[in-house]
N, CA, C and O of each residue as an XYZ file, in Angstrom:
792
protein
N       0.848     -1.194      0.000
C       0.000      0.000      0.000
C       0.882      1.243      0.000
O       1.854      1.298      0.755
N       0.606      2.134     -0.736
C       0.989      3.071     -0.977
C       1.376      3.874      0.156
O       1.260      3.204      1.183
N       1.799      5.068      0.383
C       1.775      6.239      1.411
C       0.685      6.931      1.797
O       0.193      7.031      2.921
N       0.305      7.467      0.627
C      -0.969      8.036      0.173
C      -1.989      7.537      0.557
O      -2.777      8.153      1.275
N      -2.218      6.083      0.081
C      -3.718      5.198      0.600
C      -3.442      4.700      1.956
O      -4.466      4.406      2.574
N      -2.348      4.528      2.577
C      -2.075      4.409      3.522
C      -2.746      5.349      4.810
O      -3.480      5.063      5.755
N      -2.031      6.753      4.285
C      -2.549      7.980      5.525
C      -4.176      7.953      5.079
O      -4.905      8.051      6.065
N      -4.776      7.859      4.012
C      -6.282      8.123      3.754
C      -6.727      7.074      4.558
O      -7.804      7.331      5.095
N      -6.179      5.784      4.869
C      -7.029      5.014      5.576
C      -6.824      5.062      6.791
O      -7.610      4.594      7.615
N      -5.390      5.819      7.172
C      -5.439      6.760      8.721
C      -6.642      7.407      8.971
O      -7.549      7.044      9.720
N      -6.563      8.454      8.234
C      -7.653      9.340      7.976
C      -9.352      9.068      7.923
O     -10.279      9.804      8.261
N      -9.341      7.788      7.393
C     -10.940      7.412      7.438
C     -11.233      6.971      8.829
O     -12.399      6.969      9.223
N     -10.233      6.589      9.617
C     -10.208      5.544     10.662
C     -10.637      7.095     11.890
O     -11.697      7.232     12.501
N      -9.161      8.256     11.928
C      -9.487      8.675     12.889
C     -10.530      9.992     12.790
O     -10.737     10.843     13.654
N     -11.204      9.857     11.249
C     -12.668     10.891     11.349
C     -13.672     10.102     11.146
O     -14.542     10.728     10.540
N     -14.017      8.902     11.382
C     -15.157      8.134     10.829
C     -16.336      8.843     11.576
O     -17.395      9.128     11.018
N     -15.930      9.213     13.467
C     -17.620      9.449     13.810
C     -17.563     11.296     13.125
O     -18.683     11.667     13.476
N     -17.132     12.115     12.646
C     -17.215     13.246     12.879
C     -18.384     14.000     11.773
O     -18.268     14.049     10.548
N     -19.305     14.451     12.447
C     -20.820     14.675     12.064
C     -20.745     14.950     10.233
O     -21.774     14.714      9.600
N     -19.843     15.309      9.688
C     -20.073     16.023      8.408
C     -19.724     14.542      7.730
O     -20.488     14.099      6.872
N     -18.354     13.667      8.208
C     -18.350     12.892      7.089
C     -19.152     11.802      7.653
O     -19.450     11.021      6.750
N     -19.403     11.608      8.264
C     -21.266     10.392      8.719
C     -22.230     11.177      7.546
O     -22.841     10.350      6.869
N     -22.451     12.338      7.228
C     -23.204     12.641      6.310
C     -23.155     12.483      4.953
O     -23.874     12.073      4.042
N     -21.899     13.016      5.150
C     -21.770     12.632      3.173
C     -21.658     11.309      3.051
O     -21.469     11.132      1.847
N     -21.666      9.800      3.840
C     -21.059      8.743      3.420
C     -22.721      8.133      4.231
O     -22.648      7.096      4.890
N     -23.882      8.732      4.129
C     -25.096      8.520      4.826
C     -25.543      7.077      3.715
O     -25.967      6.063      4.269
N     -25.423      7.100      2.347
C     -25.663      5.639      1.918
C     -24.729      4.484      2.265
O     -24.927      3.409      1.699
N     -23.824      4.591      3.058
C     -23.192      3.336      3.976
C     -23.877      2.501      4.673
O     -23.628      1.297      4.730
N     -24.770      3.057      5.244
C     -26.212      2.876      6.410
C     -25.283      2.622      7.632
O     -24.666      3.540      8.171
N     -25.229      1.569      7.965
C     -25.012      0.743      8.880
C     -24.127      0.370      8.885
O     -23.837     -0.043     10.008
N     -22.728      0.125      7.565
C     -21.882     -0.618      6.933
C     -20.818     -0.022      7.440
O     -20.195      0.416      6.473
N     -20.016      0.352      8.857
C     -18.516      1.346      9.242
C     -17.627      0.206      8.292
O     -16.869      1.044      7.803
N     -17.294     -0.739      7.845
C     -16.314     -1.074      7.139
C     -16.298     -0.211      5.244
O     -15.529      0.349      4.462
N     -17.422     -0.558      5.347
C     -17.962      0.314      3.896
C     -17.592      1.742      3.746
O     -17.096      2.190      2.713
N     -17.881      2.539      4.946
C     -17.924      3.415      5.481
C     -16.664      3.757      5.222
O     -16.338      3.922      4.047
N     -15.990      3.880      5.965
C     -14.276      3.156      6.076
C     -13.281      3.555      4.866
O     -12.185      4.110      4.787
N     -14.352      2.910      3.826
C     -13.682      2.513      2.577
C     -14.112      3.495      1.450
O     -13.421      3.410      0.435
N     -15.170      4.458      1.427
C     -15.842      5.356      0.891
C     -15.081      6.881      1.816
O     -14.894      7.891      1.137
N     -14.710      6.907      3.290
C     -13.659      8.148      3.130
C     -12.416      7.665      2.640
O     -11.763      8.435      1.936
N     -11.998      6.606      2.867
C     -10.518      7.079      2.320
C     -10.207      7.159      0.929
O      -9.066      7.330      0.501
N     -11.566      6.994     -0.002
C     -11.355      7.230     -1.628
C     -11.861      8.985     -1.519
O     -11.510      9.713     -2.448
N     -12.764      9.650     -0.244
C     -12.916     10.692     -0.378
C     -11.846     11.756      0.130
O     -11.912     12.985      0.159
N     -10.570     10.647      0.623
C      -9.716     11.390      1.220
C      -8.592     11.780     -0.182
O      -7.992     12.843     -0.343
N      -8.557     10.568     -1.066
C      -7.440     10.334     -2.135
C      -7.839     11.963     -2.641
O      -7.170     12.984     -2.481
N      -8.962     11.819     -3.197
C     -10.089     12.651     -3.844
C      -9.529     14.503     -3.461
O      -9.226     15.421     -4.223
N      -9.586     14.428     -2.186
C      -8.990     15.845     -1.352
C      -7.147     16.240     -1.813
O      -6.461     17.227     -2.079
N      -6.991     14.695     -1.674
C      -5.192     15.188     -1.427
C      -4.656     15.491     -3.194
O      -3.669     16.126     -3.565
N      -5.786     14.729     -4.107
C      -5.176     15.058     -5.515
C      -5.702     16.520     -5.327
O      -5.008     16.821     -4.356
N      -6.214     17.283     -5.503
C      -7.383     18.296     -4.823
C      -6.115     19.808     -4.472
O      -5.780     20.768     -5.167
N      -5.709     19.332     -3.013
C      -4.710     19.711     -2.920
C      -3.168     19.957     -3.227
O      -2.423     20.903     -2.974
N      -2.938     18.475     -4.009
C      -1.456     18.974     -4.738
C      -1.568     19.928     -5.475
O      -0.534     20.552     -5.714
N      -2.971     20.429     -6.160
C      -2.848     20.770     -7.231
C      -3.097     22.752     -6.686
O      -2.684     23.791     -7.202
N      -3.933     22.484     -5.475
C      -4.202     24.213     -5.072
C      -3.747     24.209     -3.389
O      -4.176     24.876     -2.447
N      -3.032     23.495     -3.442
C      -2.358     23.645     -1.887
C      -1.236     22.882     -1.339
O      -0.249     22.760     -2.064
N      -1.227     22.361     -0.202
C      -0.256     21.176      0.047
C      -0.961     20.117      1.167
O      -1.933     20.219      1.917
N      -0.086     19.170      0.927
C      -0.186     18.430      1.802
C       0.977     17.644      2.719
O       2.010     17.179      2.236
N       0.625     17.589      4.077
C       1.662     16.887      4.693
C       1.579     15.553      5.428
O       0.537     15.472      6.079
N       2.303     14.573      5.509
C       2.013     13.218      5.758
C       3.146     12.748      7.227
O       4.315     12.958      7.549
N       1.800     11.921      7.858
C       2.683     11.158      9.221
C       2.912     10.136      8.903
O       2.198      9.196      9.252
N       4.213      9.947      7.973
C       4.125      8.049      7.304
C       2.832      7.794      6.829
O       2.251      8.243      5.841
N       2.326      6.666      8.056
C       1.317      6.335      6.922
C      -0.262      6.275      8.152
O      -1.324      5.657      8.209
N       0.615      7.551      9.129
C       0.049      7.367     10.373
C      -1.625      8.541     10.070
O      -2.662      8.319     10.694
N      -1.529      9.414      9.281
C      -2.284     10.508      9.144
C      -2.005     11.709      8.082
O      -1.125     11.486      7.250
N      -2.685     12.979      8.035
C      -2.213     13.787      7.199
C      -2.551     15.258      7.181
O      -3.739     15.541      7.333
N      -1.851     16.042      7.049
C      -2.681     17.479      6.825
C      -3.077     17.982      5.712
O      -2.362     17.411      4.888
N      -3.709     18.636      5.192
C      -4.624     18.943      3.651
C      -4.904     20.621      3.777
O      -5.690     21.211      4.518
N      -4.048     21.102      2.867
C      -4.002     22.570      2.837
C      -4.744     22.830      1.699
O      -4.481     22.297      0.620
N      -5.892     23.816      1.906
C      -5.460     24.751      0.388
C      -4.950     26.019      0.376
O      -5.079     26.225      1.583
N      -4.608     26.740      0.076
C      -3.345     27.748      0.128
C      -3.944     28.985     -0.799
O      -3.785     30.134     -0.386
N      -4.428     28.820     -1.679
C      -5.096     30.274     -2.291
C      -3.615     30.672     -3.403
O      -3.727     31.419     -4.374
N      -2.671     30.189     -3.112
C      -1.297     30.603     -4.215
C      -1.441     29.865     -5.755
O      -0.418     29.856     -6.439
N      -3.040     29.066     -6.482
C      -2.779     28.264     -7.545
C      -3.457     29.586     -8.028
O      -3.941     30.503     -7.364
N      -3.323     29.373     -9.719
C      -4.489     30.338    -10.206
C      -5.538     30.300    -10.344
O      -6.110     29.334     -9.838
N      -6.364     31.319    -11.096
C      -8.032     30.687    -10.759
C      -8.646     30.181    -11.331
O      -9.793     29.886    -10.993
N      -7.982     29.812    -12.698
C      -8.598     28.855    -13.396
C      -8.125     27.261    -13.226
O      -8.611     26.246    -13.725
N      -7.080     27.422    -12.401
C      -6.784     26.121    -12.035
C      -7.175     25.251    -11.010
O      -7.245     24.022    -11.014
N      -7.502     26.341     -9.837
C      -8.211     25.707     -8.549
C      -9.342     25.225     -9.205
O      -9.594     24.029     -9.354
N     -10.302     26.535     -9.756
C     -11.542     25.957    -10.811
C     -11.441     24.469    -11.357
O     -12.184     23.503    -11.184
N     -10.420     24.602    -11.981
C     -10.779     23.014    -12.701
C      -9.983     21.794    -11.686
O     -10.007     20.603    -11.995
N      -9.308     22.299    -10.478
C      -9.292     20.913     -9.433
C     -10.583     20.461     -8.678
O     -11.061     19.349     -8.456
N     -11.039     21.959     -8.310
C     -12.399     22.005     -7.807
C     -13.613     21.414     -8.100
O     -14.533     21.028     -7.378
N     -13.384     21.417     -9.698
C     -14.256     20.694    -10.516
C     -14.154     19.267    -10.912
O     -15.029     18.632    -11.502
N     -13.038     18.844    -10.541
C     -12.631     17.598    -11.158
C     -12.943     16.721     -9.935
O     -13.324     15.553    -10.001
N     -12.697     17.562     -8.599
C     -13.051     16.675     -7.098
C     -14.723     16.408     -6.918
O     -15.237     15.395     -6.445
N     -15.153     17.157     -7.239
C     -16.530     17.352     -7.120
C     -17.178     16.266     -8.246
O     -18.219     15.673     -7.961
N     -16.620     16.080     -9.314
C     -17.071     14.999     -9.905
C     -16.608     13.698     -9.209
O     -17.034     12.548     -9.317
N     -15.894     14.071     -8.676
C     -15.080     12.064     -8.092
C     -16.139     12.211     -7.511
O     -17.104     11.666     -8.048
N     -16.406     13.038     -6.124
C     -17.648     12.829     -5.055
C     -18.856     12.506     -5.523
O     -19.529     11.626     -4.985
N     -19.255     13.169     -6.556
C     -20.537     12.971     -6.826
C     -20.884     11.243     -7.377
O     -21.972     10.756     -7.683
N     -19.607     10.643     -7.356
C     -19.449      9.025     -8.174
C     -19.402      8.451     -6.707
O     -19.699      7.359     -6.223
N     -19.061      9.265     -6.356
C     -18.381      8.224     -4.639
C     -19.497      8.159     -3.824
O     -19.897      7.107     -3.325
N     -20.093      9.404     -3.646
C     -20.992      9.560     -2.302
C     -22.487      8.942     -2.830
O     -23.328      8.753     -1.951
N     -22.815      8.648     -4.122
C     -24.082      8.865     -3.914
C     -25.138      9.915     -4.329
O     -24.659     11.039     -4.478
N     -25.976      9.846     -4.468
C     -27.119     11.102     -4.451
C     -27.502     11.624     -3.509
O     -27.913     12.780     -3.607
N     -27.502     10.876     -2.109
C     -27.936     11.295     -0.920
C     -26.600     12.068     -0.248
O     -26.485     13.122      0.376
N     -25.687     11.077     -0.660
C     -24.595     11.605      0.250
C     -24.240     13.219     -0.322
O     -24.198     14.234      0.374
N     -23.997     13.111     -1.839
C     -23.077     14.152     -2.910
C     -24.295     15.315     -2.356
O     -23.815     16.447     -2.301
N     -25.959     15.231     -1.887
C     -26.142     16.092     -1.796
C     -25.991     16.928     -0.507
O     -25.973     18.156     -0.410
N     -25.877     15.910      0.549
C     -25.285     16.205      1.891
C     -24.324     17.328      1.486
O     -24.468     18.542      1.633
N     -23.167     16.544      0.864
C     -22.046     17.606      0.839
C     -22.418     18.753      0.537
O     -22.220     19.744      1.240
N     -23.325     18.737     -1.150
C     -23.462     20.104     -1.160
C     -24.205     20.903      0.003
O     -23.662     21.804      0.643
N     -24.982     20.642      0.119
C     -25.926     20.978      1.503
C     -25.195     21.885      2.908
O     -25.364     22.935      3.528
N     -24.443     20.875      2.896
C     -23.353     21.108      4.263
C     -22.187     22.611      4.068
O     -22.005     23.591      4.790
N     -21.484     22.115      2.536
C     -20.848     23.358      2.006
C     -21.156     24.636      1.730
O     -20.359     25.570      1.637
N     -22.745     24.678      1.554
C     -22.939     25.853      1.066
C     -23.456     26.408      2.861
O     -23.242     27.535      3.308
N     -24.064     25.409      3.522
C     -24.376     26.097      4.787
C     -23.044     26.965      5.467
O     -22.996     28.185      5.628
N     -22.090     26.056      5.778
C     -20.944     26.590      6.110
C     -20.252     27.984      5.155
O     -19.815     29.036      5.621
N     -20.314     27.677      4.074
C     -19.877     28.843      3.681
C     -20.945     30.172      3.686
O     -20.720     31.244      3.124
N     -21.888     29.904      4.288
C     -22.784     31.176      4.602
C     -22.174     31.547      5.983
O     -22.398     32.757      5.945
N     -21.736     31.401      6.831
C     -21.063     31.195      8.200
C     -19.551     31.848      7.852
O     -18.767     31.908      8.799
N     -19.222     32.208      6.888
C     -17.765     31.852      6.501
C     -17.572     33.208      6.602
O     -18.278     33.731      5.740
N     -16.837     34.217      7.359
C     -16.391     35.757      7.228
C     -15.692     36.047      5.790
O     -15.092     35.040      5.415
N     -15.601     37.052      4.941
C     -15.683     37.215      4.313
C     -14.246     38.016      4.319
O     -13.894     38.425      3.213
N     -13.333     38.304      5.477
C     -12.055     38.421      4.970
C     -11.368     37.327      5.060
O     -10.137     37.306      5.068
N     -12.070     36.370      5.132
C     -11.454     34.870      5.123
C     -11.153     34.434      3.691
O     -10.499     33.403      3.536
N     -11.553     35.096      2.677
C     -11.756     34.787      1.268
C     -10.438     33.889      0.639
O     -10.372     32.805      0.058
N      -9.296     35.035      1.112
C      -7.924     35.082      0.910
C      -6.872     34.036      1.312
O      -5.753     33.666      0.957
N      -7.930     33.709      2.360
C      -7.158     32.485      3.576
C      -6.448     31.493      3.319
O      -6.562     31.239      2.120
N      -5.677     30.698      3.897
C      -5.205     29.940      3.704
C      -6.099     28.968      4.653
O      -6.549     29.385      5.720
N      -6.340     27.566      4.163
C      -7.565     26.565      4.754
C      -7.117     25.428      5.364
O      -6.590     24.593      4.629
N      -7.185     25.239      6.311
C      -6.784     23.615      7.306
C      -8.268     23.039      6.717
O      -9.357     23.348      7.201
N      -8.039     22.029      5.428
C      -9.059     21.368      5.146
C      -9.518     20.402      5.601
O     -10.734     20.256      5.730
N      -8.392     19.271      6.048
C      -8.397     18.238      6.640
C      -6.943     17.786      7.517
O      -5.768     17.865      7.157
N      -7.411     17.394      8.526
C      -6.421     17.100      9.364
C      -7.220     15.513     10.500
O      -8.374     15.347     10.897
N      -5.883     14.596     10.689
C      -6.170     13.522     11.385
C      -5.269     12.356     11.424
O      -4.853     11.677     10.485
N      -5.015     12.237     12.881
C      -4.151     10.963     12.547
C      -4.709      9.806     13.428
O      -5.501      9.918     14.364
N      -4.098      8.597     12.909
C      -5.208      7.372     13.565
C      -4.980      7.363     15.086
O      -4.093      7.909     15.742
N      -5.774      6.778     15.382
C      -5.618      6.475     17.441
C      -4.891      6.245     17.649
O      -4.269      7.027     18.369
N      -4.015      4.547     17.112
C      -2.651      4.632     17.393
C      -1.664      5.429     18.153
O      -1.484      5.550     19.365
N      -0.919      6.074     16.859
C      -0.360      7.318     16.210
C      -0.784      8.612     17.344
O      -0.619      9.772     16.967
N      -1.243      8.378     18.512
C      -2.102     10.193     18.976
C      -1.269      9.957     20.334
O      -1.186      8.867     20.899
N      -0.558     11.366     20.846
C       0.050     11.335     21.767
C       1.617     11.583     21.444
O       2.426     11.804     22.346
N       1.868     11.543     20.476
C       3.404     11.741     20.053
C       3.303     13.142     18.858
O       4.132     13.369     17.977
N       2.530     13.636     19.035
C       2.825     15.868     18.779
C       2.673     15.648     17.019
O       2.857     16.512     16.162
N       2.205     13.933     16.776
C       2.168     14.498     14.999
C       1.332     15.496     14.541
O       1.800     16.116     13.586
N      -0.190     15.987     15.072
C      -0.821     16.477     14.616
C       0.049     17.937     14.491
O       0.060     18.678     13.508
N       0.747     18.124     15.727
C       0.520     19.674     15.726
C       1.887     20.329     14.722
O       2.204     21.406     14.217
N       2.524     18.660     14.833
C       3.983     18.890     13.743
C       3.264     18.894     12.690
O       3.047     20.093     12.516
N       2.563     18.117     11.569
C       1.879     18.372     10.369
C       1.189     19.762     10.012
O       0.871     20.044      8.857
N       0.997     20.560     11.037
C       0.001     21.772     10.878
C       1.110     22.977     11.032
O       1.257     23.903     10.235
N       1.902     22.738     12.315
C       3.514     23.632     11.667
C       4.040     24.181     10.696
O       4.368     25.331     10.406
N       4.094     22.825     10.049
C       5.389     22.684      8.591
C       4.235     24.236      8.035
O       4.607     25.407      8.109
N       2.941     23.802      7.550
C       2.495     25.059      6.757
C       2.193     26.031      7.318
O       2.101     26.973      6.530
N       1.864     26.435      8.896
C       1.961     27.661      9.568
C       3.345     28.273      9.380
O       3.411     29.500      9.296
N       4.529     27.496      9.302
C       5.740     28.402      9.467
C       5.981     29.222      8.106
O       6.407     30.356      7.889
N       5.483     28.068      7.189
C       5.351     28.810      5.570
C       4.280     30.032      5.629
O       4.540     31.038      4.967
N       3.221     29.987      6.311
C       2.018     30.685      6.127
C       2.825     32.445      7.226
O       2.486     33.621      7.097
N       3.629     31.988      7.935
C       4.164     33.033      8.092
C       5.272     34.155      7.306
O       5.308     35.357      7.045
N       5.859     33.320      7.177
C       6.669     33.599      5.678
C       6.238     34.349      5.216
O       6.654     35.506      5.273
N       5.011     33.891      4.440
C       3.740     34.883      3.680
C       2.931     35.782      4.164
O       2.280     36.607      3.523
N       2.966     35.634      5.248
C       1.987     36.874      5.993
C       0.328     36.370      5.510
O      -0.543     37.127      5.083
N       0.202     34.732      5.745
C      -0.786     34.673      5.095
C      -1.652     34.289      6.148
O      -0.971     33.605      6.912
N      -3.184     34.417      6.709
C      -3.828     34.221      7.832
C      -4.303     33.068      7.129
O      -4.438     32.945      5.912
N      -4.585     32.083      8.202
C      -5.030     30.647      8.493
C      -6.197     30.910      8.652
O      -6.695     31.908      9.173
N      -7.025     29.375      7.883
C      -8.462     29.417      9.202
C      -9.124     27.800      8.875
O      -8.981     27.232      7.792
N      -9.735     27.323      9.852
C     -10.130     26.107      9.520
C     -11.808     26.217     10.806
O     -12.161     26.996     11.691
N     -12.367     24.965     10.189
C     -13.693     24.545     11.032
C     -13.778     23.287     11.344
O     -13.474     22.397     10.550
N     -14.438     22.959     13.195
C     -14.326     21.939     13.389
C     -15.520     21.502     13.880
O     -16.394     22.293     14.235
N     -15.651     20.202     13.940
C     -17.266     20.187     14.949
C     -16.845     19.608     15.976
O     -17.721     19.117     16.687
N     -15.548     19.470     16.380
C     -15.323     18.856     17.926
C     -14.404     19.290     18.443
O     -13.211     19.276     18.141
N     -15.240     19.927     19.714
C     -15.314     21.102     21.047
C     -13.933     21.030     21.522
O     -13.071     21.909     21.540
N     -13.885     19.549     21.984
C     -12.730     19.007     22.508
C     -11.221     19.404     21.271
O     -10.276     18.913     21.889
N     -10.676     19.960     20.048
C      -9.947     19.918     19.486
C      -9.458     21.495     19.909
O      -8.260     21.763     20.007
N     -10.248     22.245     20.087
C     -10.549     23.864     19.750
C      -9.035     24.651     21.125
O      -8.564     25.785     21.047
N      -8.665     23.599     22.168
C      -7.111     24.273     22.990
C      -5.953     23.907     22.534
O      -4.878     24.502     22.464
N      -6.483     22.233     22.049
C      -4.820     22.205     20.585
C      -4.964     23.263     19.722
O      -4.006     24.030     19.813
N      -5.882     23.639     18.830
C      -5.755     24.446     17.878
C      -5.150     26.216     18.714
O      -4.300     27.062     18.436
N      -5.898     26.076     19.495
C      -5.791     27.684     20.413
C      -4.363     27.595     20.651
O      -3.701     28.500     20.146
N      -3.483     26.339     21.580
C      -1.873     26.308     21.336
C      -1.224     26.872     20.256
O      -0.165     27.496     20.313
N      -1.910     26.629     19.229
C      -0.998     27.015     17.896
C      -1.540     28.350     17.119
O      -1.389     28.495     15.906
N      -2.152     29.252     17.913
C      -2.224     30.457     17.947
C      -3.781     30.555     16.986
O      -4.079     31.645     16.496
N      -4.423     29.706     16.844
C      -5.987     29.771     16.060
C      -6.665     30.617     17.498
O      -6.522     30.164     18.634
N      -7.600     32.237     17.116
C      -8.636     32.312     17.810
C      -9.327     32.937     16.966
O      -9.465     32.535     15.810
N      -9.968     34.228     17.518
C     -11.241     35.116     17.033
C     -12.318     33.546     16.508
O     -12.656     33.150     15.393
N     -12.582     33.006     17.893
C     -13.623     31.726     17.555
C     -14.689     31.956     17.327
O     -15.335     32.443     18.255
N     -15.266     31.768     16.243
C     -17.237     31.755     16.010
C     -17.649     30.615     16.422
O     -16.889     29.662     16.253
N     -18.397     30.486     16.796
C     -19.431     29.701     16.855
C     -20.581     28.921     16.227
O     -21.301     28.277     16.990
N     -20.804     28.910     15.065
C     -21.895     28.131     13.991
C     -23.180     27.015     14.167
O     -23.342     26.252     15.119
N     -23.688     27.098     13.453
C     -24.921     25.885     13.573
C     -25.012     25.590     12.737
O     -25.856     26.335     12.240
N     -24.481     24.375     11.493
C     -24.906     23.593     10.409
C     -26.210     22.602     10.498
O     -26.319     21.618     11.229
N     -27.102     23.077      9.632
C     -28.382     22.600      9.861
C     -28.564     20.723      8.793
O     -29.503     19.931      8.879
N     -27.540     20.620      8.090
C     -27.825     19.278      7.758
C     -27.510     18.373      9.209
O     -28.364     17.608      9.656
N     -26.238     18.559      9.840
C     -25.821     17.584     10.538
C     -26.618     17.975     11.983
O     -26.556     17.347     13.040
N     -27.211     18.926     11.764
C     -27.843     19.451     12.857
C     -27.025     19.566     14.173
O     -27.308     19.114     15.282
N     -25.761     20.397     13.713
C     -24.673     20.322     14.928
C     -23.672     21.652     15.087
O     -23.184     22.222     14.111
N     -23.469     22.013     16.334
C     -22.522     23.137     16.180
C     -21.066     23.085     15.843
O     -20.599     21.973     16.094
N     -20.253     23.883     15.385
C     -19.069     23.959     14.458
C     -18.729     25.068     14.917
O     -19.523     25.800     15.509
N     -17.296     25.406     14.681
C     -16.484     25.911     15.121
C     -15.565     26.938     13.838
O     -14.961     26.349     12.941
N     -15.569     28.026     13.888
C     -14.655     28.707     12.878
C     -13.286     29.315     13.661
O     -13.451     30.069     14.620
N     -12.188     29.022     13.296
C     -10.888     29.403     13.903
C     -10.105     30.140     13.221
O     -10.089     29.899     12.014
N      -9.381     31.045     13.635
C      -8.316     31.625     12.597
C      -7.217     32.103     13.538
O      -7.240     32.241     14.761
N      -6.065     32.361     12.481
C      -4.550     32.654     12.988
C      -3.965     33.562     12.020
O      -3.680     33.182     10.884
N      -3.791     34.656     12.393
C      -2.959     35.882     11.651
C      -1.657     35.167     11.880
O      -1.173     34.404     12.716
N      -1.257     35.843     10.599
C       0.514     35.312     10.328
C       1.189     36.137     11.271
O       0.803     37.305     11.313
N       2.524     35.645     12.382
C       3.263     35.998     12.954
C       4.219     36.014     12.192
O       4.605     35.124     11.434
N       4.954     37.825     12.512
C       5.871     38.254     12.153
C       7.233     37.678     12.801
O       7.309     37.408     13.999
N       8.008     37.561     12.144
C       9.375     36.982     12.769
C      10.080     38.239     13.956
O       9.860     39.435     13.763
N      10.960     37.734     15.203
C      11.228     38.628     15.493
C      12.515     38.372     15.849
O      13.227     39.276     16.285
């Protein structure tokens, strides 16, 4: 197994309960092995996604971080954007593909609007295993130290409460608060202005 399919099946393992992807993967029913196996093709899906309008960083084959960065052009994010959105719509389903949309457009009504520019913690997770030895907060580093560099502000959303003093460690606040009405659950908006070197 690859690296790649490797961390995605990190990745399916340590977001399986988290309210948004239980939604988009809602024709699984009952099936967590199925389940399982439908994020980590929605994870492949993200990270081609991202080579192409951001980065990505990998814990072996323990987990991964998923940037998008706002530095591709705009006809190019356009057509990664477009090309992911077709995998999903093959992957998830009708019920699920519409979840997503559903979910995306709610959130991005929620979304501040000097955030436009941002740089995005899309996905982040490493398996149970793997938790307790600082990978997460090393994977989210590597592109904060770049994102400083750039003077570029961060921001990501979470739906679990419990993540929101790791993230606050690494300098994420000005926290909102949200209500996504598919998953019928509250969410979290975070951000981090770029620190100047001193």
């Amino acid at each position: 197994m690859s690296q790649i399919s490797s961390a995605c099946a990190s990745l399916a393992e340590a977001l399986l309960d988290d309210p948004f992807y239980r939604a988009v993967t809602v024709e699984s029913g009952e099936d967590e092995e199925r389940r399982q196996g439908v994020l980590a093709q929605y994870f492949e899906l993200a990270i081609a996604e991202a080579d192409g309008i951001g980065e990505v960083h990998y814990a072996n084959a323990d987990g991964a971080a998923i940037w998008h960065t706002n530095e591709a052009h705009a006809d190019d994010t356009a057509a990664y954007v477009k090309a992911r959105k077709q995998g999903l719509a093959a992957l998830l389903g009708d019920a699920g593909f519409g979840n997503y949309l559903r979910i995306s457009e709610s959130m991005a009504e929620h979304a501040p609007p000097h955030l436009a520019d941002a740089w995005y913690l899309s996905i982040l997770g490493v398996r149970r295993a793997a938790r307790g030895r600082g990978l997460a907060q090393h994977l989210i580093e590597m592109t904060l130290r770049r994102a400083d560099l750039r003077g570029a502000t961060c921001f990501l959303e979470t739906f679990n409460p419990l993540s929101l003093p790791f993230y606050q460690r690494l300098g994420f606040s000005d926290e909102i608060r949200c209500f996504e009405r598919v998953t019928g659950r509250n969410y979290w908006i975070l951000t981090r202005h770029a620190v100047s070197p001193t």
